[in-house]
C-alpha positions as a Markdown table, in Angstrom:
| # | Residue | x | y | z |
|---|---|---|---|---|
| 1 | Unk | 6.6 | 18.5 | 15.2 |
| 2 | Unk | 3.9 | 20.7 | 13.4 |
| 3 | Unk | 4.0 | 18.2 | 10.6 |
| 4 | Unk | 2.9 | 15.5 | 12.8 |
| 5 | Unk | -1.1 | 16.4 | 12.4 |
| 6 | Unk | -0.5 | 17.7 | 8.8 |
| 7 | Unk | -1.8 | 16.2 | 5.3 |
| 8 | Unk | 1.3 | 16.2 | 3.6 |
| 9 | Unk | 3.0 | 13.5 | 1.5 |
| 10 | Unk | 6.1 | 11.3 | 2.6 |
| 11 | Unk | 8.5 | 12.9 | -0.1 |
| 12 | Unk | 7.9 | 16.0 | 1.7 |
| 13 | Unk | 7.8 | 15.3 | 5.0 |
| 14 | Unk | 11.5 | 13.4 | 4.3 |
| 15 | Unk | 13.0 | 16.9 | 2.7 |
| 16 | Unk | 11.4 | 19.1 | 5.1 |
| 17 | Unk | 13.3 | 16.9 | 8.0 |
| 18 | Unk | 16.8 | 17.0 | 5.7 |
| 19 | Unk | 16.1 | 20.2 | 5.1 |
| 20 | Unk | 15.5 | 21.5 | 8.9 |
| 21 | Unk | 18.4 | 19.3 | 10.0 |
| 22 | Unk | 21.0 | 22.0 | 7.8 |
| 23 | Unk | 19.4 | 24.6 | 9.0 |
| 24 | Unk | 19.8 | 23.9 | 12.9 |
| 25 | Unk | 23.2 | 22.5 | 12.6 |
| 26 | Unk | 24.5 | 25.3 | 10.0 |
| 27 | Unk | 25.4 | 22.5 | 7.6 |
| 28 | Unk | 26.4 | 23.1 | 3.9 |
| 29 | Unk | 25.1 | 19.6 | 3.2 |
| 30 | Unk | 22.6 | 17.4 | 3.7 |
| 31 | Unk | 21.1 | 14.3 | 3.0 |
| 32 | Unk | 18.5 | 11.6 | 3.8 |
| 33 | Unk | 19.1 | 8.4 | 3.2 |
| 34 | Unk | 15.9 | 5.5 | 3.6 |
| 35 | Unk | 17.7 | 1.9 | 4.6 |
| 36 | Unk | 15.8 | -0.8 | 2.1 |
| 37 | Unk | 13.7 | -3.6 | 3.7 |
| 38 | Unk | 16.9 | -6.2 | 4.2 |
| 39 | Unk | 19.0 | -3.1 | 5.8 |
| 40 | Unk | 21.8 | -3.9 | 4.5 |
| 41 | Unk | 21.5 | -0.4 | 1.6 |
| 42 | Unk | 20.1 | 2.6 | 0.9 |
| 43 | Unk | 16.8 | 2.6 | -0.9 |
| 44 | Unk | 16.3 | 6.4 | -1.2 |
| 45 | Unk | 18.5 | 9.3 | -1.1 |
| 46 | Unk | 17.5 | 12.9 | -0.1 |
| 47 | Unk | 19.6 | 15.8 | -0.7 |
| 48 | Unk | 19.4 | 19.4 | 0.5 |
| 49 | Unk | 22.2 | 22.6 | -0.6 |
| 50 | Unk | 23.3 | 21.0 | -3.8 |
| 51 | Unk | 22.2 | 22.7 | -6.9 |
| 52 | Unk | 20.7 | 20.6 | -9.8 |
| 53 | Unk | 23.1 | 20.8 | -11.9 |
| 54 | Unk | 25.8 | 19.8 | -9.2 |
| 55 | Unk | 23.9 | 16.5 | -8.3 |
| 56 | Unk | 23.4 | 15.7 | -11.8 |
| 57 | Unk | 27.2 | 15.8 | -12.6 |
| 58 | Unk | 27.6 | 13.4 | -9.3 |
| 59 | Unk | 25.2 | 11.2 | -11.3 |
| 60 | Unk | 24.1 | 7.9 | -9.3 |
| 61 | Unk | 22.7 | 8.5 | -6.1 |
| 62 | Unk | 24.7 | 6.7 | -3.4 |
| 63 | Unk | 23.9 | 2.9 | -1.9 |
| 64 | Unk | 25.3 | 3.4 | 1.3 |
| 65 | Unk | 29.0 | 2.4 | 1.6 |
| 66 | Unk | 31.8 | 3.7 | 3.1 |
| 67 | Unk | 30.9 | 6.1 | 6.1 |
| 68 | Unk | 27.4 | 6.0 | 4.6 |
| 69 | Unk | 27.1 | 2.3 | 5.3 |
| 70 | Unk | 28.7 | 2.1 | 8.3 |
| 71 | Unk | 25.6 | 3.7 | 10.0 |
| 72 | Unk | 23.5 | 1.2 | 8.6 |
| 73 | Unk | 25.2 | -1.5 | 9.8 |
| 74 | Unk | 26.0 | 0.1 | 13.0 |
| 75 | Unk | 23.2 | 2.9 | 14.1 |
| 76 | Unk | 24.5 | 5.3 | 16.2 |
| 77 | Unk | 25.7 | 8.7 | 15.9 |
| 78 | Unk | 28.6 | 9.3 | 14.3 |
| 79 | Unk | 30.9 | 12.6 | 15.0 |
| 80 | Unk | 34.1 | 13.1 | 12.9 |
| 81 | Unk | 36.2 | 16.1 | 12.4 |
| 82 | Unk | 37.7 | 15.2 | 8.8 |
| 83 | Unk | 35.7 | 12.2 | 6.7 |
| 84 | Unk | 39.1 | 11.1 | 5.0 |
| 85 | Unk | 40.4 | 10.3 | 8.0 |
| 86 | Unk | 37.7 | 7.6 | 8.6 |
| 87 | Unk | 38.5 | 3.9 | 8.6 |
| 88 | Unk | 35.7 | 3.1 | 6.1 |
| 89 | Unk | 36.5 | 6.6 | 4.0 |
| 90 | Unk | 36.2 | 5.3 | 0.3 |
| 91 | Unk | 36.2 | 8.8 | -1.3 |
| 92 | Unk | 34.0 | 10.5 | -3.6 |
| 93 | Unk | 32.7 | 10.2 | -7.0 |
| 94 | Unk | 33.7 | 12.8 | -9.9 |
| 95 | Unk | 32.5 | 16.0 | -9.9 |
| 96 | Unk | 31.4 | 15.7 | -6.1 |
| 97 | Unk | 32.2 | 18.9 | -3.8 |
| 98 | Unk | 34.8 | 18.1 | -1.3 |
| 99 | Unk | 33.2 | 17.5 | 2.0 |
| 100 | Unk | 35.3 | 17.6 | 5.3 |
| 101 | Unk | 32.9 | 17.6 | 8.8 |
| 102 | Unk | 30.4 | 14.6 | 9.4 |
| 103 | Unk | 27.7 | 14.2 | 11.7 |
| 104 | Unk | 25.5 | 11.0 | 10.9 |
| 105 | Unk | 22.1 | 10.5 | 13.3 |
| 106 | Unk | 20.0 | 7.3 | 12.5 |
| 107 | Unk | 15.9 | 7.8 | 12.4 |
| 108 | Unk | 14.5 | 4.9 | 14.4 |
| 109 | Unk | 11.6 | 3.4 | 14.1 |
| 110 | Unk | 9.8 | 0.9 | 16.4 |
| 111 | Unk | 13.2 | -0.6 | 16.9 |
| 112 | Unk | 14.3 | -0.7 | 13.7 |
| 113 | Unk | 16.5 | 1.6 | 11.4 |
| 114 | Unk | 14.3 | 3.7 | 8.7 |
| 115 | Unk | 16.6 | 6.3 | 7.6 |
| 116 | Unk | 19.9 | 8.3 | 8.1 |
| 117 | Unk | 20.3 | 11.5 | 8.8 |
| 118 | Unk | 23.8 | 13.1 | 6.9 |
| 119 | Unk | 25.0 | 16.5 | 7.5 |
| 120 | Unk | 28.4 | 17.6 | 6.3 |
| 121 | Unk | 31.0 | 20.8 | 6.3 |
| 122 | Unk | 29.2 | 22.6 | 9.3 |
| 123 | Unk | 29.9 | 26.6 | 8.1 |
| 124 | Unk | 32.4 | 28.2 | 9.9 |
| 125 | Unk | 33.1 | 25.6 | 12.1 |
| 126 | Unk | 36.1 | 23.2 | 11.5 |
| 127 | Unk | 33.9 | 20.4 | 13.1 |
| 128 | Unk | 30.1 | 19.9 | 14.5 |
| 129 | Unk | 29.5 | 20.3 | 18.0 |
| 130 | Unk | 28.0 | 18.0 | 21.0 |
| 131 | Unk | 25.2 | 20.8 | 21.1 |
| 132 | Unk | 24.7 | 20.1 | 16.7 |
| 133 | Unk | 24.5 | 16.1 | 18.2 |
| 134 | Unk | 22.1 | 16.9 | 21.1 |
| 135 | Unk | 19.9 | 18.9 | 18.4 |
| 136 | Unk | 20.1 | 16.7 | 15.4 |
| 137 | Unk | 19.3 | 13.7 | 17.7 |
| 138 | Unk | 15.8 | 15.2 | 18.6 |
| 139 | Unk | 15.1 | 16.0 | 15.2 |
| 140 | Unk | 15.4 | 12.4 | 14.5 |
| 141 | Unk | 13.0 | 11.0 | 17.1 |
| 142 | Unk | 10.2 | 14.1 | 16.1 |
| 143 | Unk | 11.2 | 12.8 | 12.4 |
| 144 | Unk | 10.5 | 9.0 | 13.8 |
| 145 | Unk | 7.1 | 10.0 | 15.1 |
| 146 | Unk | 6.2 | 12.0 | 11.9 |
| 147 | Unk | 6.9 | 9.2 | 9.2 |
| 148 | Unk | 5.2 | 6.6 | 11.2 |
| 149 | Unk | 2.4 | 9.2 | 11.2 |
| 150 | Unk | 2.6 | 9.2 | 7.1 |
| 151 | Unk | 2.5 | 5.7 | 6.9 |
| 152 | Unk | -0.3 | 5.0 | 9.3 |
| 153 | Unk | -2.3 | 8.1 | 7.3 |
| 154 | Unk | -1.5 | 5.7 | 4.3 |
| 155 | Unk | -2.0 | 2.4 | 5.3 |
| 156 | Unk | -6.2 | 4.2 | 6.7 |
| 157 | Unk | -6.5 | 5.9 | 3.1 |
| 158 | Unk | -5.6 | 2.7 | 1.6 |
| 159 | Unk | -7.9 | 0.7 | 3.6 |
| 160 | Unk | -10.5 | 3.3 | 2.9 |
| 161 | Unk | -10.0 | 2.8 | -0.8 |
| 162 | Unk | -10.6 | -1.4 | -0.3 |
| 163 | Unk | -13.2 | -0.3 | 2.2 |
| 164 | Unk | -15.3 | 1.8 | -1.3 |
| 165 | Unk | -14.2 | -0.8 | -3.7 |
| 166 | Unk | -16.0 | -3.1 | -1.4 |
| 167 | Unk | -18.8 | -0.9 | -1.2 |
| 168 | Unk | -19.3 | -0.3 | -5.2 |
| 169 | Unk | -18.8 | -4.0 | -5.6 |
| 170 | Unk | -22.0 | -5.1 | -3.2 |
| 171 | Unk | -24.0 | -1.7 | -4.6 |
| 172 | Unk | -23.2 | -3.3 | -7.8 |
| 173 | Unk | -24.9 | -6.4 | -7.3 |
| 174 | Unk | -27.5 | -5.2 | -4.9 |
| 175 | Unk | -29.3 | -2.6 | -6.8 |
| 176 | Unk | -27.7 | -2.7 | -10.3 |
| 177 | Unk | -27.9 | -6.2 | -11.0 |
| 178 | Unk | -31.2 | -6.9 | -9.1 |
| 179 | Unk | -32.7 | -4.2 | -10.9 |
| 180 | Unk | -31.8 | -5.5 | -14.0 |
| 181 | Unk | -33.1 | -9.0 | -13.1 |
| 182 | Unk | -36.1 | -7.2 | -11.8 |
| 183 | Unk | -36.8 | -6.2 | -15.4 |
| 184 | Unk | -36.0 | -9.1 | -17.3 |
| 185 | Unk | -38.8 | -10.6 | -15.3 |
| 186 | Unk | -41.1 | -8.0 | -16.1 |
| 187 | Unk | -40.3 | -8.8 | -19.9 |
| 188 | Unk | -40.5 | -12.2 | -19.3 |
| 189 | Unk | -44.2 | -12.1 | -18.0 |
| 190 | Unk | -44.9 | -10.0 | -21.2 |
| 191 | Unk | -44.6 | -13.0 | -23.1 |
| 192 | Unk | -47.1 | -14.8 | -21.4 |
| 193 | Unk | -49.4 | -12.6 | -22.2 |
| 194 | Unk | -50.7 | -8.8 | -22.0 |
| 195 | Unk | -53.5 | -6.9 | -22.9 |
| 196 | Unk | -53.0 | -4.3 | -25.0 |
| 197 | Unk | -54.2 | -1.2 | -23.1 |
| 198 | Unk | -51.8 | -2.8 | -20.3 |
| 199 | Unk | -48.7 | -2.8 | -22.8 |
| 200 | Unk | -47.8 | 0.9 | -22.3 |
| 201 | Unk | -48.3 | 0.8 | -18.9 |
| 202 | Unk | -45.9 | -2.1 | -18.4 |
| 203 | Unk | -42.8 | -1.3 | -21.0 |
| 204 | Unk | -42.8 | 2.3 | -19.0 |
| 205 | Unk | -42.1 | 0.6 | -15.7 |
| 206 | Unk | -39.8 | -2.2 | -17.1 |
| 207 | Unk | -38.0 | 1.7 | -18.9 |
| 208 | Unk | -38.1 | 3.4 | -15.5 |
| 209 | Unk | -36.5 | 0.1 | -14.0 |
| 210 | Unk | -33.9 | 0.0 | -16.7 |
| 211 | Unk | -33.4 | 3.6 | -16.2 |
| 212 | Unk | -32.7 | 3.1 | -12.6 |
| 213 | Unk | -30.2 | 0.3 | -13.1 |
| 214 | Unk | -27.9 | 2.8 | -15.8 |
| 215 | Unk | -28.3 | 5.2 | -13.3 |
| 216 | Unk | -26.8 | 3.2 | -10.8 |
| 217 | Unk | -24.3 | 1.9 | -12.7 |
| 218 | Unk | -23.1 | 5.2 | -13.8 |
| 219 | Unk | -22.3 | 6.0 | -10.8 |
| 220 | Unk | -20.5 | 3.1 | -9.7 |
| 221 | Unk | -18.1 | 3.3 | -13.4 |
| 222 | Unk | -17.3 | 6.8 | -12.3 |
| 223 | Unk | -16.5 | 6.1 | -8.7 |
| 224 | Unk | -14.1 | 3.1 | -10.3 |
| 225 | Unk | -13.2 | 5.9 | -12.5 |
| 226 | Unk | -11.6 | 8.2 | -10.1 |
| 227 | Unk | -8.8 | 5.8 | -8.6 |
| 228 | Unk | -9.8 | 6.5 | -5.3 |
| 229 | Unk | -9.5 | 10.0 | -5.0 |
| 230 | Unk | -9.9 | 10.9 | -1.5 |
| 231 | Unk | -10.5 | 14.9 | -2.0 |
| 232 | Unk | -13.1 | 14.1 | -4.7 |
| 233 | Unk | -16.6 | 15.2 | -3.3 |
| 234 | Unk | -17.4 | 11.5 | -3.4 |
| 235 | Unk | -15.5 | 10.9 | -0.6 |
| 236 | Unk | -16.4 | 13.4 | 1.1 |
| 237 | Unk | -19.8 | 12.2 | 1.2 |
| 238 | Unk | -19.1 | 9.0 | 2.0 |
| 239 | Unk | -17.0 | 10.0 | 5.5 |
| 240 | Unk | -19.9 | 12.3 | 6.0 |
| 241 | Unk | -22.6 | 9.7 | 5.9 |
| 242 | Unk | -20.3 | 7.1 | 8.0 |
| 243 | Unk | -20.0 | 9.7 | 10.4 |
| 244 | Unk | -23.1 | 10.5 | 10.2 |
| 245 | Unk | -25.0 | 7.1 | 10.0 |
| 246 | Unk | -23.3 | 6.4 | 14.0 |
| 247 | Unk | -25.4 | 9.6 | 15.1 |
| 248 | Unk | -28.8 | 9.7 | 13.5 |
| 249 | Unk | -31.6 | 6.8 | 14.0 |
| 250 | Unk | -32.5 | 6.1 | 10.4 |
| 251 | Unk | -30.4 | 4.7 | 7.7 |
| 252 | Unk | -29.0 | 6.8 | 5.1 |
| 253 | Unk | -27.8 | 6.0 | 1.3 |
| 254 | Unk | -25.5 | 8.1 | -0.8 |
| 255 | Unk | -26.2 | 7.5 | -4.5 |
| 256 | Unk | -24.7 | 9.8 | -7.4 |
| 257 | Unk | -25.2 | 10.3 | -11.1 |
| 258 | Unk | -22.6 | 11.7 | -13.4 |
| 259 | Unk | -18.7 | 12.8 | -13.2 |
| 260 | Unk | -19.3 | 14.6 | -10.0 |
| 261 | Unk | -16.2 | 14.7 | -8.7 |
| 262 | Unk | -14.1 | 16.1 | -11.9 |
| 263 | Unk | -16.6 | 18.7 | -12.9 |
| 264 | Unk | -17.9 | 20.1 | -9.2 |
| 265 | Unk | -15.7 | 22.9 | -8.4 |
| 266 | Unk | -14.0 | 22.6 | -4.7 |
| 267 | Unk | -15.5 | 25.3 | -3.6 |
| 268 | Unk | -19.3 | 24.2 | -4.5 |
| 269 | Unk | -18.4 | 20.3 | -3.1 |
| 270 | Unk | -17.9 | 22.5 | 0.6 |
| 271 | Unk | -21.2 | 24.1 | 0.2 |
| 272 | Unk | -22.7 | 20.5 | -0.6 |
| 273 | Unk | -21.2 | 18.7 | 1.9 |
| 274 | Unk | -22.5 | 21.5 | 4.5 |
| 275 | Unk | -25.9 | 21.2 | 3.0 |
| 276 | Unk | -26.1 | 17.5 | 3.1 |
| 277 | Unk | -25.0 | 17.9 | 7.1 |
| 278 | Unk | -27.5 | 20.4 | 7.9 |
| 279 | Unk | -30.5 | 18.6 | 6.1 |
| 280 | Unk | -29.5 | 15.3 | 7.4 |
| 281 | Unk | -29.5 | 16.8 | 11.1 |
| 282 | Unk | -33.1 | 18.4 | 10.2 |
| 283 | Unk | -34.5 | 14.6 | 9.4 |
| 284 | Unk | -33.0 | 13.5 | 12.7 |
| 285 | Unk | -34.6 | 16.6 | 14.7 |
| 286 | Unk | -38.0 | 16.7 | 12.8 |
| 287 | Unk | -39.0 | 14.2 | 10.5 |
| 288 | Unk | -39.3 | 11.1 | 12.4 |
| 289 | Unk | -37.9 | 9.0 | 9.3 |
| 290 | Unk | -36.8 | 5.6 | 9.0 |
| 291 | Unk | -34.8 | 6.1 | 5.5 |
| 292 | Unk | -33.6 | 8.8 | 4.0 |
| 293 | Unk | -31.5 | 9.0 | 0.9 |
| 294 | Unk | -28.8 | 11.4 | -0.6 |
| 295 | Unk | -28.5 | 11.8 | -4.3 |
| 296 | Unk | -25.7 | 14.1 | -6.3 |
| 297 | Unk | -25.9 | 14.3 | -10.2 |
| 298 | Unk | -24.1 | 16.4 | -12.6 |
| 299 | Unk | -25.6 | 16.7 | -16.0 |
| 300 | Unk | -23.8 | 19.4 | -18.1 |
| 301 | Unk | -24.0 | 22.5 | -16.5 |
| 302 | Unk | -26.3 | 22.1 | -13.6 |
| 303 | Unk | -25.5 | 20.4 | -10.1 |
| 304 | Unk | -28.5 | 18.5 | -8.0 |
| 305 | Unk | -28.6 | 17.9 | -5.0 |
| 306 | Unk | -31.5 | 16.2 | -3.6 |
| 307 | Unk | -32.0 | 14.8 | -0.1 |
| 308 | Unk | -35.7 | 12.3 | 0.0 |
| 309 | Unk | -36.6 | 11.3 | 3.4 |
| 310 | Unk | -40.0 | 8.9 | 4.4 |
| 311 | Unk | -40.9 | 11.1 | 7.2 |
| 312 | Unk | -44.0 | 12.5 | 8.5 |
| 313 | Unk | -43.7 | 15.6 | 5.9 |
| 314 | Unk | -43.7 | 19.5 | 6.0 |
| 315 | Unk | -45.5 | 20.8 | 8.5 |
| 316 | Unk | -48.9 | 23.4 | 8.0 |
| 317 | Unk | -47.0 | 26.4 | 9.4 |
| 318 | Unk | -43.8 | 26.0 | 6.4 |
| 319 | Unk | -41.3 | 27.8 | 5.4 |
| 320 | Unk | -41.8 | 29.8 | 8.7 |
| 321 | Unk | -41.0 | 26.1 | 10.7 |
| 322 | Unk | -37.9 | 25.4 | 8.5 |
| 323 | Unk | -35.4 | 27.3 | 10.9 |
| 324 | Unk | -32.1 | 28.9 | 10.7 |
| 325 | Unk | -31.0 | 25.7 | 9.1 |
| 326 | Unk | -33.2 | 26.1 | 6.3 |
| 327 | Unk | -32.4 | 29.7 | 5.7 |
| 328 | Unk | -28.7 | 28.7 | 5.4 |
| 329 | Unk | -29.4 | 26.3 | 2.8 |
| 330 | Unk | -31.2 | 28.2 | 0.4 |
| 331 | Unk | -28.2 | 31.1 | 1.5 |
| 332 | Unk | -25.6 | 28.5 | -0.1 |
| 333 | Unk | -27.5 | 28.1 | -2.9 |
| 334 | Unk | -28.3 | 31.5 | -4.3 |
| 335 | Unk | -25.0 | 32.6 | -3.6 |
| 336 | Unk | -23.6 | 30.2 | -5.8 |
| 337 | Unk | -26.5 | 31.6 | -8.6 |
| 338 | Unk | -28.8 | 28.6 | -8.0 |
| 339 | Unk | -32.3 | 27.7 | -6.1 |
| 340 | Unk | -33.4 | 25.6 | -3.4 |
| 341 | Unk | -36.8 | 24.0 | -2.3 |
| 342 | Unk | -38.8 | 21.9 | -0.4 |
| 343 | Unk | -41.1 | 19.2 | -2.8 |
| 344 | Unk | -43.6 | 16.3 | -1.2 |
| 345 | Unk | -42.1 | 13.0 | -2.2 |
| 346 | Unk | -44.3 | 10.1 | -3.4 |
| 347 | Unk | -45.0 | 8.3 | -0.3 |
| 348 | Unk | -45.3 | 11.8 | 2.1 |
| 349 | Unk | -42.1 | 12.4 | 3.0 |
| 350 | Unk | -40.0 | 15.5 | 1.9 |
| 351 | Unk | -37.3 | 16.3 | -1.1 |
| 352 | Unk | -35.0 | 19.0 | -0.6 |
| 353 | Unk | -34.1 | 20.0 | -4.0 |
| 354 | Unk | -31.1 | 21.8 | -4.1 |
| 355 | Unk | -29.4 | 23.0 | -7.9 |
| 356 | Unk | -26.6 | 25.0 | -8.7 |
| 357 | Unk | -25.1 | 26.1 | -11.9 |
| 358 | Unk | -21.3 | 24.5 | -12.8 |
C-alpha cells in the first residue's frame, strides 16, 4: 500500500506485488501474468525465485493455458494441492522445475481482469493454506488500487506532455513567427526609403528583433528536444508557474535559452525552482505588477536566471527592505559559487539577476 502515493514505474510496481506475494505465502515461485486487451491470453509474464539462467533454459514465456488459462477464463481463486492432478494440467516445458502446490488469485480491476497472481510449491507445506488465500486475496485488491494508480499517473504525464507540445506550438507562432514577420516589415520599409544616419539605427532594431526570434526559437527546439522529460528543470518551471499563475494577480511567462535541462545539475534546478518561488511571491507582496517574466539560459559554463517584473521598482530604503526572502536568494547563490542582484529594468520595474557557475 505504500506504493500507492509513490513515483515508481509499472514494471516495478508489478514485480514488487509478485514479489511480496512469495514472501507472505512462503512460495518458492511466483509469477505475474497481465491478461491482453481481448482476455482471452497472457500479454506479460512476471517471474519471481527463478534464477536467470533457469528461465532462460524454460525459453518462451507462457500464454496462459492449461491451469494458467483457466483463471483467465474463469477468475477466481484457485486452491490445488498437486497441479498434475488438475483437469486442465498440460505439463511443463523442458528444463522447467517441477512445481506441485498452486494457488492462483486474479487482480481486478474496475470489473475487469488485469492480471494473475501465481504462486507455487508453498515451502514446507504440502499445500497452501485458507489463511495464504485470505492474504494473497488482499494483496490483489491493494495491487488493483496501485496499478490503476500507475496508469492514471501516466495517462496525467501524458496529457501534460500534449498539454507543452501545445504550448511550444502557440509560443511558436505567437512570438517566434510574429517576431520574425515583425522584422521582415521593418526590412520592407527600408526599401522605401531611409536616411542614411537612420540606417544604423534601424538594421540594429530589425538585429535585436531577429535576435529575439532565435532566441525564442531556441528554446522551443530544445524543449522538442527533450521528449518530454518530466524531471528536466523545464518542467519543473512550468508546474511552478501553473501553480503559481492560480495564486498571484499578474500574469507570468517562462521563457528559456539554451540546453538547460541536460547541462543544469539536479541539485542547482532545486535551488532555481526555490528562487523563482520566492521572487515570484515577492512581486505578488510588493511590486504591484501587472507582468512579470521568468527567463533561464545556459550558455557554456554559466547559468542565468533572471526574473523582470513592470512594477513600481526598488524601494529608497534597499537592500535593507528586501527581507528574509531576499537574503535567501543571494544565500543559494553564493553557495553554489555564484552572485545575485537587483538591476532597474527599462520601463521601472526590477530584474533579479541571478548566475551560477555549471
Amino acid at each position: 500500500m505504500l506504493l500507492i502515493d509513490g513515483d515508481i514505474a509499472l514494471e516495478d510496481v508489478l514485480r514488487n506485488v509478485v514479489d511480496e506475494a512469495r514472501s507472505i505465502t512462503g512460495a518458492r515461485y511466483g509469477a505475474l501474468g497481465v491478461v491482453n486487451d481481448d482476455q482471452t491470453s497472457l500479454a506479460q509474464f512476471i517471474t519471481s525465485g527463478m534464477s536467470t539462467d533457469m528461465e532462460e533454459e524454460i525459453g518462451d514465456r507462457p500464454k496462459g493455458i492449461g491451469v494458467l488459462g483457466s483463471l483467465i477464463s474463469d477468475p477466481y481463486p484457485l486452491r490445488i494441492s498437486d497441479l498434475s492432478s488438475h483437469p486442465d494440467a498440460v505439463g511443463f516445458p523442458p528444463g522447467h522445475p517441477p512445481m506441485s502446490s498452486f494457488l492462483g488469485v486474479p487482480i481486478i480491476i474496475r470489473g475487469e481482469t488485469y492480471g494473475i497472481l501465481y504462486l507455487t510449491d508453498k515451502i514446507g507445506w504440502s499445500e497452501f493454506t485458507e489463511d495464504d488465500l485470505a492474504l494473497s486475496q488482499a494483496l490483489a485488491v491493494a495491487a488493483g488500487i496501485v496499478i490503476q494508480n500507475v496508469r492514471l499517473h501516466t495517462l496525467q504525464q501524458t496529457a501534460a506532455v500534449q498539454e507543452d507540445r501545445t504550448r511550444l506550438a502557440r509560443d511558436l507562432h505567437d512570438r517566434v513567427i510574429q517576431r520574425i514577420f515583425g522584422a521582415g516589415l521593418m526590412l520592407q520599409g527600408m526599401t522605401a526609403g531611409v536616411a542614411p544616419d537612420e540606417l544604423p539605427e534601424r538594421l540594429s532594431a530589425v538585429i535585436a528583433q531577429l535576435d529575439e526570434g532565435i532566441t525564442e526559437l531556441r528554446s522551443t527546439i530544445f524543449s522538442l528536444g527533450m521528449g518530454g522529460n518530466d524531471r528536466g528543470i523545464r518542467s519543473q518551471l512550468a508546474a511552478l508557474v501553473r501553480d503559481l499563475s492560480g495564486i498571484v494577480s499578474f500574469t507570468i511567462a517562462l521563457r528559456f535559452d539554451g540546453p538547460v535541462d541536460s547541462t543544469i545539475p539536479h541539485v542547482a534546478s532545486e535551488h532555481i525552482v526555490a528562487v523563482v518561488r520566492e521572487a515570484v511571491t515577492n512581486i505578488e507582496k510588493h511590486a504591484q505588477a501587472t507582468t512579470a517574466t521568468v527567463f533561464l539560459s545556459a550558455r557554456g559554463t554559466l547559468c542565468r536566471l533572471q526574473i523582470t517584473d513592470n512594477g513600481r521598482g526598488l524601494r529608497a530604503d534597499w537592500p535593507s527592505s528586501g527581507g528574509r526572502g531576499m537574503v535567501n536568494i543571494e544565500g543559494r547563490a553564493q553557495g553554489l559559487g555564484g552572485s545575485f542582484g537587483i538591476l532597474i529594468a527599462a520601463d521601472g520595474g526590477t530584474i533579479l539577476d541571478w548566475q551560477i557557475p555549471i
